[in-house]
C-alpha positions as CSV (number, residue, x, y, z in Angstrom):
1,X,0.0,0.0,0.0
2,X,1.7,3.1,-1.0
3,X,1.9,5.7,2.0
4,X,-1.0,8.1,0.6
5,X,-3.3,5.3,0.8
6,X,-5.2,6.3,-2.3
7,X,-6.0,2.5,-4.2
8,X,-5.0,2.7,-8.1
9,X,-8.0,0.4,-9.0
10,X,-8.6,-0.2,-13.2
11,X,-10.4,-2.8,-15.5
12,X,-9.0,-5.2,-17.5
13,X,-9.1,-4.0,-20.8
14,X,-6.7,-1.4,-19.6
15,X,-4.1,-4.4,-20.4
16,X,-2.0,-3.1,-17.5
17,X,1.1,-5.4,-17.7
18,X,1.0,-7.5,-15.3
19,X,4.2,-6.8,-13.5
20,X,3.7,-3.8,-12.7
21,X,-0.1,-4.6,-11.5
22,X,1.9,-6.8,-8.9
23,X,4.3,-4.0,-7.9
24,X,2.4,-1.0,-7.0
25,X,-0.7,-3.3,-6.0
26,X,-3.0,-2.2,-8.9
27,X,-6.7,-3.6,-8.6
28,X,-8.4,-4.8,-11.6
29,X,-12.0,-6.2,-11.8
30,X,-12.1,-8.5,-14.9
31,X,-14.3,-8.2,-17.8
32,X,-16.6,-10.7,-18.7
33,X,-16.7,-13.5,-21.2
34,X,-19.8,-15.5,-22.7
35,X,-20.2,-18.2,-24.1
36,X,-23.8,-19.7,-25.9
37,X,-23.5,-22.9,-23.5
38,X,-24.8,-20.2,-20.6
39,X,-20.6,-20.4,-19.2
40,X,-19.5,-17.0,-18.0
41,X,-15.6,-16.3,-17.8
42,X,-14.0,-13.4,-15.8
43,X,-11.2,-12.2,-18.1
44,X,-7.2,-13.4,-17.0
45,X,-8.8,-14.8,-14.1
46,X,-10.7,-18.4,-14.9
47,X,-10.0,-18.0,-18.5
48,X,-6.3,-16.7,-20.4
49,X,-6.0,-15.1,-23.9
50,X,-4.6,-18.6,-25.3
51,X,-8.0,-20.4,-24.2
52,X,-10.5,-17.5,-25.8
53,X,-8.3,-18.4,-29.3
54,X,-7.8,-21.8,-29.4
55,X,-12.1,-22.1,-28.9
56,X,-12.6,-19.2,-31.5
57,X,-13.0,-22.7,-34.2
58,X,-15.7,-23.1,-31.9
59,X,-17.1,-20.0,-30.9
60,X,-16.5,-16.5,-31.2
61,X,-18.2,-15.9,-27.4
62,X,-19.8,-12.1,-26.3
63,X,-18.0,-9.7,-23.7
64,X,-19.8,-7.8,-21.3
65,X,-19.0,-5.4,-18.7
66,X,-18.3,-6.6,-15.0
67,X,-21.3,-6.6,-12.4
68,X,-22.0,-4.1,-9.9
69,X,-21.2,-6.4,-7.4
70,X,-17.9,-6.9,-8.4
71,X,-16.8,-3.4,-8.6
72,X,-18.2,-3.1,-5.1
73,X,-15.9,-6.1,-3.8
74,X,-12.9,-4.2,-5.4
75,X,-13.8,-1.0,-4.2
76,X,-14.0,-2.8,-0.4
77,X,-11.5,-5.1,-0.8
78,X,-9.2,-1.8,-1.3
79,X,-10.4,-0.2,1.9
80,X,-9.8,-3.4,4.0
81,X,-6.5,-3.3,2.8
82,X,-6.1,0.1,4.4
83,X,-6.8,2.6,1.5
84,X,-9.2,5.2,2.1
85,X,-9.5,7.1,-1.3
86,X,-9.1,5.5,-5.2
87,X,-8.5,6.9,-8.4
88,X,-10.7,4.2,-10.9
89,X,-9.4,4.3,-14.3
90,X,-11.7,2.3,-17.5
91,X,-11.6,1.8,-21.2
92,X,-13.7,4.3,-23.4
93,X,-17.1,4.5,-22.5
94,X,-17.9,4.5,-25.5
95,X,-17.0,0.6,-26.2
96,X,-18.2,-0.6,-22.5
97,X,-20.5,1.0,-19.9
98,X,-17.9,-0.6,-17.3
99,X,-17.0,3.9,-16.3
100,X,-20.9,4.1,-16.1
101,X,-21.3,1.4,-14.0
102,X,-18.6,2.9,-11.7
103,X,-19.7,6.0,-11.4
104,X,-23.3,4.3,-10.2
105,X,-21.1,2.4,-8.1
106,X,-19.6,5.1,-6.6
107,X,-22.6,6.6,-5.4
108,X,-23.9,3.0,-3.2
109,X,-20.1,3.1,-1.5
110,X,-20.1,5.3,1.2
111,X,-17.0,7.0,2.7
112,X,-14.3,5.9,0.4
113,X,-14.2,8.7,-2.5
114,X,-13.1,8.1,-5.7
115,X,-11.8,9.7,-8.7
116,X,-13.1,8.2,-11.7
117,X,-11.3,8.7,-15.1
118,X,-12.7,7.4,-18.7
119,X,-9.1,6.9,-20.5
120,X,-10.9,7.5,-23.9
121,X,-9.1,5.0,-25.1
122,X,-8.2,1.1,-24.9
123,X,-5.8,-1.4,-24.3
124,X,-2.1,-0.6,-23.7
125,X,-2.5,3.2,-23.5
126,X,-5.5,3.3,-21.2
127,X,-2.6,1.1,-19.3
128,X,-0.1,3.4,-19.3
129,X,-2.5,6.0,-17.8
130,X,-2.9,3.7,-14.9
131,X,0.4,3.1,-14.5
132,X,1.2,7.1,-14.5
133,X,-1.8,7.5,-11.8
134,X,0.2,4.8,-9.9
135,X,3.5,7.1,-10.1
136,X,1.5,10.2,-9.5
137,X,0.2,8.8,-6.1
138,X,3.5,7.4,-5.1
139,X,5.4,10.8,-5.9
140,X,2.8,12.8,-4.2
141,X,0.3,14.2,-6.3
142,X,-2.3,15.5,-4.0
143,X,-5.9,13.9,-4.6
144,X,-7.3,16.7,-5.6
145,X,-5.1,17.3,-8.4
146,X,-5.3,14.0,-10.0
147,X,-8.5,13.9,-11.6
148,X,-7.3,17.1,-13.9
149,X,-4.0,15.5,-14.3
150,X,-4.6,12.1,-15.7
151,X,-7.7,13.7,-17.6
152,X,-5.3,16.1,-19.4
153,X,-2.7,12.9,-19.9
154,X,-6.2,11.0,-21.5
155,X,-6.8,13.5,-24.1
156,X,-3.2,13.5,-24.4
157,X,-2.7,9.4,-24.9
158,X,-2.8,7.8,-28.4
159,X,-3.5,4.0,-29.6
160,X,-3.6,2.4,-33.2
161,X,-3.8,-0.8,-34.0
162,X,-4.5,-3.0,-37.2
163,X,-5.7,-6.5,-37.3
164,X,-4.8,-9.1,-40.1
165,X,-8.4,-9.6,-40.2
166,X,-12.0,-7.2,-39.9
167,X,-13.8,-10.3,-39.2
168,X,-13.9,-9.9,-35.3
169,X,-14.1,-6.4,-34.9
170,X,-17.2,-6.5,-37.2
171,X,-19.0,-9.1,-36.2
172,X,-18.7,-7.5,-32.4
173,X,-20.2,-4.3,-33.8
174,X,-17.1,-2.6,-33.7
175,X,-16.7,-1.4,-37.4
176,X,-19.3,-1.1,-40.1
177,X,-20.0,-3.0,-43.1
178,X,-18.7,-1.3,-46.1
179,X,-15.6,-1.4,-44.2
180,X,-15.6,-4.7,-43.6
181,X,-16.4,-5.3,-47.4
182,X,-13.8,-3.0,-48.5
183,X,-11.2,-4.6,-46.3
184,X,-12.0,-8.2,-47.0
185,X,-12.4,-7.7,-50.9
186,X,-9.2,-4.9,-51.4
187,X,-6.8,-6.0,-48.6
188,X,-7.0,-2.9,-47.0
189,X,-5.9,-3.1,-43.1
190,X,-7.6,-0.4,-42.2
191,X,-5.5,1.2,-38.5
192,X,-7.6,1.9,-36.1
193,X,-7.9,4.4,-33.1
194,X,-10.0,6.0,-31.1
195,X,-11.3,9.7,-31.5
196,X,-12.4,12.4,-29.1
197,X,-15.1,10.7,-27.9
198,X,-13.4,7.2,-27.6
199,X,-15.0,5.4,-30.3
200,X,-13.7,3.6,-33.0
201,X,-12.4,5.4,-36.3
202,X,-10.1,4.7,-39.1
203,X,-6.7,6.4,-39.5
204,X,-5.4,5.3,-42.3
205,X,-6.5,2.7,-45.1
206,X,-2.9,0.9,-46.0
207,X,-3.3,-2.2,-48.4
208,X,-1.6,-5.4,-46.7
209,X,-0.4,-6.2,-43.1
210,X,2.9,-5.3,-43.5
211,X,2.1,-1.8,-44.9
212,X,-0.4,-1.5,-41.8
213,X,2.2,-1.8,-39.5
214,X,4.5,0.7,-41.5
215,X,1.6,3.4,-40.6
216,X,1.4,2.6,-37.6
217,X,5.1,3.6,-37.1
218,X,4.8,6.3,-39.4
219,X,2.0,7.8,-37.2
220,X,3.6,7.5,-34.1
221,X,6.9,9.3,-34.9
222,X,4.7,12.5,-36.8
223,X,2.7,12.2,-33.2
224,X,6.0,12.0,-31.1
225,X,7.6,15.3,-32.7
226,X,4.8,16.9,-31.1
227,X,6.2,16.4,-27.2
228,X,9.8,17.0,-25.9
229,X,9.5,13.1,-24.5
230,X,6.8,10.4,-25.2
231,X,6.4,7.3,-23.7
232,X,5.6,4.5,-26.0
233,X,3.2,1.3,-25.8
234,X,3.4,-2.1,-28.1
235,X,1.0,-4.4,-28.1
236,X,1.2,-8.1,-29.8
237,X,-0.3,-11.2,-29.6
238,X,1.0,-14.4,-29.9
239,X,0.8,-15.1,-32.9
240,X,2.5,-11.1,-33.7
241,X,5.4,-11.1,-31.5
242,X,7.6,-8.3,-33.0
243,X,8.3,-6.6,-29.8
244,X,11.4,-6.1,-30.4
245,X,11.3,-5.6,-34.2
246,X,9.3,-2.5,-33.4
247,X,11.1,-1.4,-30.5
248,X,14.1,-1.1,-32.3
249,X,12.5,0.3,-35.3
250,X,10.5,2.8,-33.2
251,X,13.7,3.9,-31.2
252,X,16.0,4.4,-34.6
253,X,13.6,6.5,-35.8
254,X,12.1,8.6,-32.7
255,X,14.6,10.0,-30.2
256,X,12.6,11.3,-27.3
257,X,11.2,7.9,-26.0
258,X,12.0,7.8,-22.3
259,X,10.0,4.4,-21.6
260,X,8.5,1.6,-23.9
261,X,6.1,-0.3,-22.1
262,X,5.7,-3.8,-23.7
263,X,1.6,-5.7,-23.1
264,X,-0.1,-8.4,-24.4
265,X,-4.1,-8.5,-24.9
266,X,-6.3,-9.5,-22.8
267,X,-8.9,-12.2,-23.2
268,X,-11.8,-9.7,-23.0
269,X,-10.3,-8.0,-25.8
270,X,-9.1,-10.4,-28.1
271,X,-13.2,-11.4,-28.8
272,X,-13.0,-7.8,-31.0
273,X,-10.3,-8.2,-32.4
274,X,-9.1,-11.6,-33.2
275,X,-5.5,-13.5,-32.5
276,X,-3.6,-11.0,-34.5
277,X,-3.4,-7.9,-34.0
278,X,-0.4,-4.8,-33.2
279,X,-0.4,-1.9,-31.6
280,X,1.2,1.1,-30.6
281,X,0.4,3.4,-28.3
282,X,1.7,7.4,-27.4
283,X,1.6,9.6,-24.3
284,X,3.7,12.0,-23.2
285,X,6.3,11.7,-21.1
């Protein structure tokens, strides 16, 4: 417990690595995963990433957001452990009603006031916003400050990501069909990101994976020009472990990276988006 006693509590499609979850004592309530026999999953918890994938043959199962009920044990396993405030950071809002549900939350728990902060985003860089509210905390950052703070760092934060196939992210609802369409019958791999809002729009249109993850690159260092320092994310999966490949590509090319944070995807996300997927995310450092 860090000495301000203010609980860093997140969800888990903030793909917080997991390392540094178990280091600064991060709480995360999992997402939820369905399948049609009536079985119900909590995220990295009673399934993994590996398991969602190898049963996609199977079934492509449904996500949904975690209960009430869980948040509530979170929120109060955090003050038996001795904190007294939390700062609760989600995924857009946008793609899951889990900050809604929070915010309701937060209203039932008495006497343990929270900060609540919709990231706008998904994935690694909602993760690297927890893990800066982690190092605000621990560095002193009054309470009161941190909500403007990591709101700012938010609107800030940057994630796109491309996926060798649409197939996932439209049949979860998460891009439309003349996309789809296009992408399937031109192999366009279209990169993704979020906007303003924290939905779903498409950056750039490149023709072919490997093009895609040119962008990507391409993107990120126009973005990183913009700051004196940036701290940068990379997400694989599996079956698209170039970590290092991009690292080094990334760091030859951009010369104000002062961290590069390295996370997989977790099971709750993988439903959208399929086994193969990169992505790279921006914040400033």
């Amino acid at each position: 417990m860090n000495e301000r006693r203010i609980a860093i509590l997140t969800d888990s499609g903030t793909n917080t690595p997991l390392d540094f979850v178990r280091e600064h004592d991060i709480r995360v309530v999992p997402l939820l995963i369905n399948y049609r026999d009536g079985t119900t999953y909590k995220s990295g918890v009673d399934i993994t990433t590996d398991e969602v994938i190898e049963r996609f043959s199977e079934e492509i199962p449904s996500t949904s957001l975690p209960t009430p009920q869980q948040i509530i044990a979170l929120i109060e396993g955090a003050r038996a452990d001795g904190y007294e405030r939390g700062v609760f950071i989600t995924i857009s809002g946008t793609l899951s009603a889990t900050n809604q549900t929070v915010h309701m939350v937060s209203r039932m728990v008495n006497d343990f006031p929270l900060v609540i902060i919709d990231t706008k985003s998904i994935g690694v860089v909602s993760g690297m916003v927890v893990m800066q509210a982690a190092r605000m905390v621990e560095q002193g950052v009054p309470f009161g400050e941190l909500e403007a703070r990591l709101n700012d760092l938010s609107e800030k934060s940057d994630v796109f990501f491309t996926t060798k196939t649409l197939e996932y992210l439209y049949k979860g609802g998460r891009i439309g069909a003349v996309t789809y369409r296009l992408g399937s019958v031109l192999n366009i791999k279209p990169v993704i990101t979020c906007d303003e809002e924290g939905r779903y729009v498409v950056a750039k249109k490149p023709r072919g994976w490997n093009r895609a993850i040119e962008a990507e690159v391409k993107i990120i260092r126009d973005l990183a020009s913009r700051y004196a320092q940036v701290r940068i994310g990379i997400c694989c999966t599996s079956s698209t472990n170039l970590f290092a490949e991009l690292e080094s590509k990334l760091r030859a090319e951009i010369h104000n990276i002062t961290e590069v944070v390295r996370s997989g995807l977790s099971a709750d996300l993988i439903v959208h988006t399929g086994p193969d997927l990169v992505g790279i995310g921006i914040q400033p450092s």
